[in-house]
NUVEX-285893 format. One record per atom (N, C-alpha, C): residue number from 0; residue in three letters; z, y, x. Coordinates in nm, 4 decimals, m for minus. Atoms other than C-alpha are relative to their C-alpha. Layout:
<rs>
[NUM,ALA,[Z,Y,X]] ...
</rs>
This chain:
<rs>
[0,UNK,[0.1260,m0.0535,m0.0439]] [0,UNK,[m2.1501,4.1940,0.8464]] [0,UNK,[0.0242,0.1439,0.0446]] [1,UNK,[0.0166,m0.0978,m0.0472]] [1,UNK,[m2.1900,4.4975,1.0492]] [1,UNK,[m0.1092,0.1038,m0.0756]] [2,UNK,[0.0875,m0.0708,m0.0084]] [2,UNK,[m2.3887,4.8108,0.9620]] [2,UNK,[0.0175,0.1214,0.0677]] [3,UNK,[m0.0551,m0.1216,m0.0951]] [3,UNK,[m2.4870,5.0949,1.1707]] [3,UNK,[m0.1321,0.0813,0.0147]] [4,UNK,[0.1084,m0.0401,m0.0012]] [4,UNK,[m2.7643,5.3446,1.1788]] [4,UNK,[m0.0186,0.1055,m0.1763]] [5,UNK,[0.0197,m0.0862,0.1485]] [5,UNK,[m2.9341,5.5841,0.9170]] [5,UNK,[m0.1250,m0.0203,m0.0708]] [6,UNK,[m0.0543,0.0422,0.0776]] [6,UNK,[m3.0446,5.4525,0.7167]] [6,UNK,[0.0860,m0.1134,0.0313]] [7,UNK,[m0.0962,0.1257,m0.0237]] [7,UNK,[m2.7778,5.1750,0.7244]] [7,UNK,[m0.0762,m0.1394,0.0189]] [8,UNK,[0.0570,0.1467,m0.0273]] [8,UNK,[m2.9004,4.8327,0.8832]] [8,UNK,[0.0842,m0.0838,0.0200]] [9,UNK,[m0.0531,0.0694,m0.0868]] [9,UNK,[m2.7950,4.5261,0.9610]] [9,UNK,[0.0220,0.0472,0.2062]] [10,UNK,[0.0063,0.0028,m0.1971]] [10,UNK,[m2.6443,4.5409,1.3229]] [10,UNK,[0.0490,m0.1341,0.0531]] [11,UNK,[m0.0583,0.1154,m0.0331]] [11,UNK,[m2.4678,4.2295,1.3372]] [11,UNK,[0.0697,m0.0995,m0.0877]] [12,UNK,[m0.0892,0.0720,0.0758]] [12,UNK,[m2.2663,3.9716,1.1829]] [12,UNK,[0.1228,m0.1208,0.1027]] [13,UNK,[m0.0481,0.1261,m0.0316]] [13,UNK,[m1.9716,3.7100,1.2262]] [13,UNK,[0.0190,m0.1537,m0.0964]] [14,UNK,[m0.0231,0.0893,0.0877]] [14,UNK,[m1.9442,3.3803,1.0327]] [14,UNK,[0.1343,m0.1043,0.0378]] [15,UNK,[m0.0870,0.0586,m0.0510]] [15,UNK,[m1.5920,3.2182,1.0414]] [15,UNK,[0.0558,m0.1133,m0.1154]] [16,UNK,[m0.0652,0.0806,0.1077]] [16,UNK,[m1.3877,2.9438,0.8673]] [16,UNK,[0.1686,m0.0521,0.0166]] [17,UNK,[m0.1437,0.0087,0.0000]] [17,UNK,[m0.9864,2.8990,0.7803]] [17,UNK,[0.0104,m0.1323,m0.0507]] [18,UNK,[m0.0981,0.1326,0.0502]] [18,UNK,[m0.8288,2.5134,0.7570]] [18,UNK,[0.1271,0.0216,0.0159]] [19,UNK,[m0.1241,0.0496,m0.0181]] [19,UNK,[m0.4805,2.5104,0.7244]] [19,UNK,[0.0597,0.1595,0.0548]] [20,UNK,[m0.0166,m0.1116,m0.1101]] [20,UNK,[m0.3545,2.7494,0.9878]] [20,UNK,[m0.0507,0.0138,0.0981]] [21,UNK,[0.1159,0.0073,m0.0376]] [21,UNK,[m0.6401,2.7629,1.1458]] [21,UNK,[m0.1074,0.0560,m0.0032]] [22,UNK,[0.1355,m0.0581,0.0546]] [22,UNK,[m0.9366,2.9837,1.2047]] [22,UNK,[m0.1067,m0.0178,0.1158]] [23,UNK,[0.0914,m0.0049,m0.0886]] [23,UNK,[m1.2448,2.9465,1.4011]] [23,UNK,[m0.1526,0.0344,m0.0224]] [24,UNK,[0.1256,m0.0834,0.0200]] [24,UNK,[m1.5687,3.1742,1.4742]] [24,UNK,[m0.0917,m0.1115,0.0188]] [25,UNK,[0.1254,0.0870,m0.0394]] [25,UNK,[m1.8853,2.9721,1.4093]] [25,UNK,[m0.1041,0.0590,0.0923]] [26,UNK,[0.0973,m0.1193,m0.0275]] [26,UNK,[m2.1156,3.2308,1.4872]] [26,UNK,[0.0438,0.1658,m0.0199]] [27,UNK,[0.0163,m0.1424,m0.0105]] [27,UNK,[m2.1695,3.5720,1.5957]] [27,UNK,[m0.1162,0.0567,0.0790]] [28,UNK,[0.1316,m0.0880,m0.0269]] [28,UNK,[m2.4288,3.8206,1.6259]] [28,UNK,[m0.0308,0.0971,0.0418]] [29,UNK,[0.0430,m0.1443,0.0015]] [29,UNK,[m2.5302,4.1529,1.7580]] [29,UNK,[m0.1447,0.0023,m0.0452]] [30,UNK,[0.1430,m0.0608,m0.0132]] [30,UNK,[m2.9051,4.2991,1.6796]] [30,UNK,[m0.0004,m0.0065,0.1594]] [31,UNK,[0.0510,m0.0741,m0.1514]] [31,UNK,[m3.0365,4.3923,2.0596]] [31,UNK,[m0.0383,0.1387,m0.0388]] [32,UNK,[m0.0088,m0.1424,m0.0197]] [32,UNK,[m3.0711,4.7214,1.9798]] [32,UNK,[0.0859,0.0839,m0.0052]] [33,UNK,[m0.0677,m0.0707,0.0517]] [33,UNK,[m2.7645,4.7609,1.8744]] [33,UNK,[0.1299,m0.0942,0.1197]] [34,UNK,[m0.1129,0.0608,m0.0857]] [34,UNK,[m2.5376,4.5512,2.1451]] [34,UNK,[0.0594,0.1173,0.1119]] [35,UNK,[m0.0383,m0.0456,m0.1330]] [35,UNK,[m2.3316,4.6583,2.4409]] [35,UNK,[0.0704,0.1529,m0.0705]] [36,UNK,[m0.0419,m0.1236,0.0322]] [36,UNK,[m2.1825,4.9252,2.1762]] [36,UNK,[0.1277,m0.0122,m0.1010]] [37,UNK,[m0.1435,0.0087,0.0567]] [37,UNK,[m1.8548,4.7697,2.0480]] [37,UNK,[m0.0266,m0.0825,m0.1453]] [38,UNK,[m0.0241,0.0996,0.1496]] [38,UNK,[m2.0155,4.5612,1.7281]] [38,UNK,[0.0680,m0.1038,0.0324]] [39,UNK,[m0.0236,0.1707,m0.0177]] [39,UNK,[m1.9487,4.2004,1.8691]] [39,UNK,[0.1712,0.0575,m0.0114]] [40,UNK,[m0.0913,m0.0230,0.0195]] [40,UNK,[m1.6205,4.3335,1.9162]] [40,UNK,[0.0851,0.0323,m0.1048]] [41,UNK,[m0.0115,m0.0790,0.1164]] [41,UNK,[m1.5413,4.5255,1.6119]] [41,UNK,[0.0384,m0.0943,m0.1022]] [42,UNK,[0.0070,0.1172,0.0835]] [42,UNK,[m1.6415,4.1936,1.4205]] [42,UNK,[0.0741,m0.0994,0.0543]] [43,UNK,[m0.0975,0.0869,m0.0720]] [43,UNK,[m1.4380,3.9933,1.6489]] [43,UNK,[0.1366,m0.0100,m0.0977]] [44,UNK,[m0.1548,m0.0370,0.0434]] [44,UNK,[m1.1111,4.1709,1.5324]] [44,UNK,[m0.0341,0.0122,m0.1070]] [45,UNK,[m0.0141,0.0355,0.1753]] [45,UNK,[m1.1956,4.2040,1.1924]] [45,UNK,[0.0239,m0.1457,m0.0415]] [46,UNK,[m0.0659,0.1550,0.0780]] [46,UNK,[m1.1928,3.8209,1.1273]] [46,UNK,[0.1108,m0.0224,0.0928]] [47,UNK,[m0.1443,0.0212,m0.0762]] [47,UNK,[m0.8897,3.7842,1.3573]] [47,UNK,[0.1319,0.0450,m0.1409]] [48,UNK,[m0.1306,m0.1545,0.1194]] [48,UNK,[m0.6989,4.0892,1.1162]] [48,UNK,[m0.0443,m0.1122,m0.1235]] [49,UNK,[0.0291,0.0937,0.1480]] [49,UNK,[m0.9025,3.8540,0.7779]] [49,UNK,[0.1094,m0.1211,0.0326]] [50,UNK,[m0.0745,0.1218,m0.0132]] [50,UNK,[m0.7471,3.5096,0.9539]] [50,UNK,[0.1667,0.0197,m0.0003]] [51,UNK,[m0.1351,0.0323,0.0096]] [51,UNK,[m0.4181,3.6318,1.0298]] [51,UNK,[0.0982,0.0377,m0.1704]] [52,UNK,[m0.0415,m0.0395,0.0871]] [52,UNK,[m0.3663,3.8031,0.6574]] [52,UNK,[0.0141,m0.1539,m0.0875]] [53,UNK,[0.0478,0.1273,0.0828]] [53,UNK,[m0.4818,3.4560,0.5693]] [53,UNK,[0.1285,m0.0985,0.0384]] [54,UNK,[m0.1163,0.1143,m0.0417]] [54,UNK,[m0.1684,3.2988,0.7841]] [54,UNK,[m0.0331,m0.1164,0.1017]] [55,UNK,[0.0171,0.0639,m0.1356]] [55,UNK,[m0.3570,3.1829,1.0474]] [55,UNK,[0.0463,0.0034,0.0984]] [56,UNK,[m0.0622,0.0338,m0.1192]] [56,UNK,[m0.1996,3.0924,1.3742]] [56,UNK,[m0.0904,0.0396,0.1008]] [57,UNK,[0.0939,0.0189,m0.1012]] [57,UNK,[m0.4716,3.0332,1.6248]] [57,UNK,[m0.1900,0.0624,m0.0644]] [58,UNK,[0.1241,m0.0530,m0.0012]] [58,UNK,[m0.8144,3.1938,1.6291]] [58,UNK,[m0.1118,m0.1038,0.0900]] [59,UNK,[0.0868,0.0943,m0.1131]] [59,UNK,[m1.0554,2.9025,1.7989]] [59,UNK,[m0.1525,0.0824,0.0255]] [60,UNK,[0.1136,0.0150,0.0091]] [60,UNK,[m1.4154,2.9260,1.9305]] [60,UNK,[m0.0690,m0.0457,0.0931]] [61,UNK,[0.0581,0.0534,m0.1066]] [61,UNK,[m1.6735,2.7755,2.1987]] [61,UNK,[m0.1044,0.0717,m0.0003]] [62,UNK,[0.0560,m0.0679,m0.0107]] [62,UNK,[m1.9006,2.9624,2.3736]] [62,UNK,[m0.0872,m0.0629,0.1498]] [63,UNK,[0.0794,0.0909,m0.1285]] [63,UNK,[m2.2116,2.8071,2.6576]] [63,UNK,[0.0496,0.0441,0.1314]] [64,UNK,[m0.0896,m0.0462,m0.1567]] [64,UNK,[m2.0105,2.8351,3.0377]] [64,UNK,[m0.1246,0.0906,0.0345]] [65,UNK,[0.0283,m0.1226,m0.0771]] [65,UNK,[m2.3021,3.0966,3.1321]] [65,UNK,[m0.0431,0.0945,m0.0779]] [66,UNK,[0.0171,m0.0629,0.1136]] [66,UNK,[m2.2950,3.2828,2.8163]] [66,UNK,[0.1026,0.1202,0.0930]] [67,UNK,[m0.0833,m0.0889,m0.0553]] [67,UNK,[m2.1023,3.5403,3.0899]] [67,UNK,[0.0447,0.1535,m0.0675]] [68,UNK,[m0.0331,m0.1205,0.0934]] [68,UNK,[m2.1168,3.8586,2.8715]] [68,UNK,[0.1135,m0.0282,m0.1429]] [69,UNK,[m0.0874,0.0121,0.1105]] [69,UNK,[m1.9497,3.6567,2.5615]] [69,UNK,[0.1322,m0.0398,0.0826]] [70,UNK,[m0.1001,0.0155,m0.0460]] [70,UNK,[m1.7110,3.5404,2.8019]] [70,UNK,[0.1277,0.1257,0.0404]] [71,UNK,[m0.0970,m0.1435,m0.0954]] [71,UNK,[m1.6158,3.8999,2.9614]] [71,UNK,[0.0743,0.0110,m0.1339]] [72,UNK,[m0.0702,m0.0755,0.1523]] [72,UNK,[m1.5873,4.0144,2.5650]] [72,UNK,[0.1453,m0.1020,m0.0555]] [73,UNK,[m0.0811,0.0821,0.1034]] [73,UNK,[m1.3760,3.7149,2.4379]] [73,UNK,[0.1668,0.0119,0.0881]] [74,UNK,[m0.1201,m0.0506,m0.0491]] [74,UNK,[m1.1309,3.7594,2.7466]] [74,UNK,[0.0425,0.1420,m0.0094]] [75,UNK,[m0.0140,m0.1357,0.0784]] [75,UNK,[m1.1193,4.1038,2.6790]] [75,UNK,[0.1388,0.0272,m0.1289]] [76,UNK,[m0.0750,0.0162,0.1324]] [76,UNK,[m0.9641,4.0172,2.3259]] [76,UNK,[0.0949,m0.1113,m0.0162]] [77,UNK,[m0.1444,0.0265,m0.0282]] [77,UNK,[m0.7109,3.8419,2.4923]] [77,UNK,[0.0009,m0.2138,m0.0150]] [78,UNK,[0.0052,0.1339,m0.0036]] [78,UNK,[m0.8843,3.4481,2.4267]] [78,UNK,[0.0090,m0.0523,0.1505]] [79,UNK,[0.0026,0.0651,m0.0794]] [79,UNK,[m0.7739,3.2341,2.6562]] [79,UNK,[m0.0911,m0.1522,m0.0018]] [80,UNK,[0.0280,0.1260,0.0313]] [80,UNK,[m0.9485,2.8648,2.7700]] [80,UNK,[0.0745,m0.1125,0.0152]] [81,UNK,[m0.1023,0.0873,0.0464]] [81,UNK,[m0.8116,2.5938,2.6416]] [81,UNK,[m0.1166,m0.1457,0.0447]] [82,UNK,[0.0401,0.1000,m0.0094]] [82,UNK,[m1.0616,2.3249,2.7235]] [82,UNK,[m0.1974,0.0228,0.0433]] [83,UNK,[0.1807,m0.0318,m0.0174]] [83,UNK,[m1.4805,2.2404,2.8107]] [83,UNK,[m0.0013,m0.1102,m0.0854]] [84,UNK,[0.0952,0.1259,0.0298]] [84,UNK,[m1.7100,2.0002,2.6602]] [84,UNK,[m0.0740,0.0014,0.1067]] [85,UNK,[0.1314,m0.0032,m0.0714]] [85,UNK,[m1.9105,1.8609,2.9197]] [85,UNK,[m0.1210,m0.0292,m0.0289]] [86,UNK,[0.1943,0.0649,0.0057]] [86,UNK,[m2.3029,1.8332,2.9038]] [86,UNK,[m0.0182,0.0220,m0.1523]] [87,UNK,[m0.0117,m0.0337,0.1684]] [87,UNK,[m2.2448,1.9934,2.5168]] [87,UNK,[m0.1769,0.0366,m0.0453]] [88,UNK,[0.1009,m0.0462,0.0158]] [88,UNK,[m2.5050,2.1960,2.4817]] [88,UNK,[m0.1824,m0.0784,0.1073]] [89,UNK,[0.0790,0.0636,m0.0656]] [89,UNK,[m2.8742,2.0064,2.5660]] [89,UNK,[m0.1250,0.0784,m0.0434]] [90,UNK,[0.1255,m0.0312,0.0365]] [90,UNK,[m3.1697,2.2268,2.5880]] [90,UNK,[m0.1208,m0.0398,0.0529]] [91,UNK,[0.1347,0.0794,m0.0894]] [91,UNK,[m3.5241,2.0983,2.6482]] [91,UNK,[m0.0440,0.0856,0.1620]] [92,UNK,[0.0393,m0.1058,m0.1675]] [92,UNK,[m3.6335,2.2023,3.0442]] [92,UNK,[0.1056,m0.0007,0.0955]] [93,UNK,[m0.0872,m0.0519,m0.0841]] [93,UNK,[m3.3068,2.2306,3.1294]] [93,UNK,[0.1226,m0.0835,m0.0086]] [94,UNK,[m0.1317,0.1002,m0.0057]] [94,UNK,[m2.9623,2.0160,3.2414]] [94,UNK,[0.0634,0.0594,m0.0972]] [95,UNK,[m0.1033,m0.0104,0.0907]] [95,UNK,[m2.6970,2.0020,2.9777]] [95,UNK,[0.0891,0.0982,0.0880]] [96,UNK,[m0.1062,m0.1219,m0.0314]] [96,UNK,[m2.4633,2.2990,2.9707]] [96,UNK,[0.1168,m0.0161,m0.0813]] [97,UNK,[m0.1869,0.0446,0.0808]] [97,UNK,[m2.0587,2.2684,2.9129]] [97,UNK,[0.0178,0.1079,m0.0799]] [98,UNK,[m0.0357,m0.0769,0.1426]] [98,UNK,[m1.9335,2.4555,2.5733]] [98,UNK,[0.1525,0.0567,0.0612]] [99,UNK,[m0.1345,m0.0623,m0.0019]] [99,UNK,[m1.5908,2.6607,2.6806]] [99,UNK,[0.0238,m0.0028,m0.1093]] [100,UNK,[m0.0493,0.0002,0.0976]] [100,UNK,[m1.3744,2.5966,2.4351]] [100,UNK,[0.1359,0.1269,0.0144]] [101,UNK,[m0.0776,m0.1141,m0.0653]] [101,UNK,[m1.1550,2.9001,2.3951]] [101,UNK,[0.1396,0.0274,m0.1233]] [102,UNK,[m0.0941,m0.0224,0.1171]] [102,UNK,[m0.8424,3.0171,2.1460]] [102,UNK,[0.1247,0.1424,0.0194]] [103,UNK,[m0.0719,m0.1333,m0.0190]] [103,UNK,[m0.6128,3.3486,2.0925]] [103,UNK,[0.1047,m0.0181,m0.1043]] [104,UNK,[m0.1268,m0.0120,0.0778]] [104,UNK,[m0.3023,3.3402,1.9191]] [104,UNK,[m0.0036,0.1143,m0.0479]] [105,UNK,[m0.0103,m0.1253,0.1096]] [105,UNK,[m0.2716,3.5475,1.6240]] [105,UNK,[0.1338,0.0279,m0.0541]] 
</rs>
């Protein structure tokens, strides 16, 4: 979990999980008031630095193909894609959207 501010708030969080040699981000969060200022990032590499102390190999995660801001950030931090799901994601109103599946060697 992130905090940032005075008094100290939530600003963000990540939620991840290690099998084997193996780690992958479920979720991640910024606030909106608090994005576009290096948390998502910050929390990125912290569970990267947690997974690899842990003996993890690979860092996984999937992210919606026009999720374009998580995309800039995740190449950024050096994830490459490794695969799609097509038609993954199904929201009401709107055609199914493919899941980038993505991964970074640790």
């Amino acid at each position: 979990m992130a905090r940032a501010g005075e008094p100290p708030a939530t600003a963000g969080f990540i939620l991840g999980r290690l099998i084997a040699d193996e780690a992958e981000i479920l979720t991640l969060g910024v606030c909106e008031n608090w994005q576009r200022r290096g948390i998502g990032q910050r929390l990125v590499e912290a569970l990267g630095r947690a997974a690899r102390k842990a003996e993890a190999r690979r860092l996984y995660l999937e992210v919606a193909a026009s999720n374009a801001t998580a995309l800039r950030l995740y190449q950024k931090l050096g994830f490459a894609e490794i695969g799609r799901r097509k038609g993954y994601y199904e929201r009401p109103g709107n055609p199914p959207e493919d899941a980038v599946n993505l991964a970074l060697a640790l």
